[in-house]
C-alpha positions as CSV (number, residue, x, y, z in Angstrom):
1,X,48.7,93.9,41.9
2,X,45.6,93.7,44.3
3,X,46.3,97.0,46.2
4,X,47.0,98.9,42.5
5,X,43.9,97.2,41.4
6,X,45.8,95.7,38.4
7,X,44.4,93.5,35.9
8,X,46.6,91.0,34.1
9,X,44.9,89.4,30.9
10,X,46.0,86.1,29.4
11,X,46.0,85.7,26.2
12,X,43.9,82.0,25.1
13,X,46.0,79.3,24.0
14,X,46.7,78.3,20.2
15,X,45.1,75.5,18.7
16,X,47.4,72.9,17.8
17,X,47.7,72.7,14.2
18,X,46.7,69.9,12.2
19,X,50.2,68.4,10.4
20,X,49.3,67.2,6.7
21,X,51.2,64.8,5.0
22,X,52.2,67.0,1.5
23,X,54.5,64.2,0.2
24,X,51.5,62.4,-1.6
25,X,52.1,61.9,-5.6
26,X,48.6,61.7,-7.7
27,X,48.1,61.0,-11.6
28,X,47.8,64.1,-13.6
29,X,44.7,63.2,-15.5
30,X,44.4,66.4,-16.9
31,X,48.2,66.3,-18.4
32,X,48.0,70.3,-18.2
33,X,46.3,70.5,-20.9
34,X,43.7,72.9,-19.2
35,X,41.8,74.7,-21.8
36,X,41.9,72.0,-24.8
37,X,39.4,70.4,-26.6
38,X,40.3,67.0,-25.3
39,X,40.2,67.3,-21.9
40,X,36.4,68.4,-20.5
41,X,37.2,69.3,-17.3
42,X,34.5,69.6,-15.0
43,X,35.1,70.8,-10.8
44,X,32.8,70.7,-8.0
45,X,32.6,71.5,-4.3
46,X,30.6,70.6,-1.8
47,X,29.2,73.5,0.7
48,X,27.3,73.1,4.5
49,X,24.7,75.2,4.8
50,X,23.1,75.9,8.4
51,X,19.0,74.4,7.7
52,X,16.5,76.4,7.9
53,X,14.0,75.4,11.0
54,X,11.7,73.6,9.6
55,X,14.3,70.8,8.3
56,X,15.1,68.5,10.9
57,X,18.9,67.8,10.4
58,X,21.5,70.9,11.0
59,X,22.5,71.5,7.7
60,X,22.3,71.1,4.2
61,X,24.6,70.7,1.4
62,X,25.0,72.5,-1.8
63,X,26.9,71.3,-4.7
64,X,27.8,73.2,-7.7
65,X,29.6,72.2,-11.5
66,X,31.4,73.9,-13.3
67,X,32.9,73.4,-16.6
68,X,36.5,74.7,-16.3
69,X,36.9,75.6,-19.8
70,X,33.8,78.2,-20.3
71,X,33.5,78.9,-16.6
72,X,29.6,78.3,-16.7
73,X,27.7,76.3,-14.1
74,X,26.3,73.1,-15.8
75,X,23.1,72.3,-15.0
């Protein structure tokens, strides 16, 4: 491969993948009873944001809720 100046290129190796246990059984508190008026369903997630540099740590967090049944973001 040296005298026809040929390159070989390896290809990086894969991550191993995280296994998750999916077997896990949680209440139903919302008894699928999404858009009712008894249930008042309210979701959130949490976001990393990199910080800007004035702010001392790496990141920042954002959290947003919202109501599930009108779709607005609740203050």
């Amino acid at each position: 491969m040296k005298k026809l100046n040929l390159i070989c290129v390896v290809r990086p190796k894969r991550k191993v993948r995280e296994i998750k246990n999916t077997n896990v059984k949680i209440e139903d508190l919302v008894n699928r009873d999404y858009n009712g008026i008894t249930n008042n369903i309210i979701a959130t997630d949490v976001s990393y944001i990199k910080a800007p540099n004035d702010i001392n740590e790496n990141h920042v967090y954002l959290s947003v809720a919202i109501h599930h049944k009108t779709k607005k973001i609740l203050n």
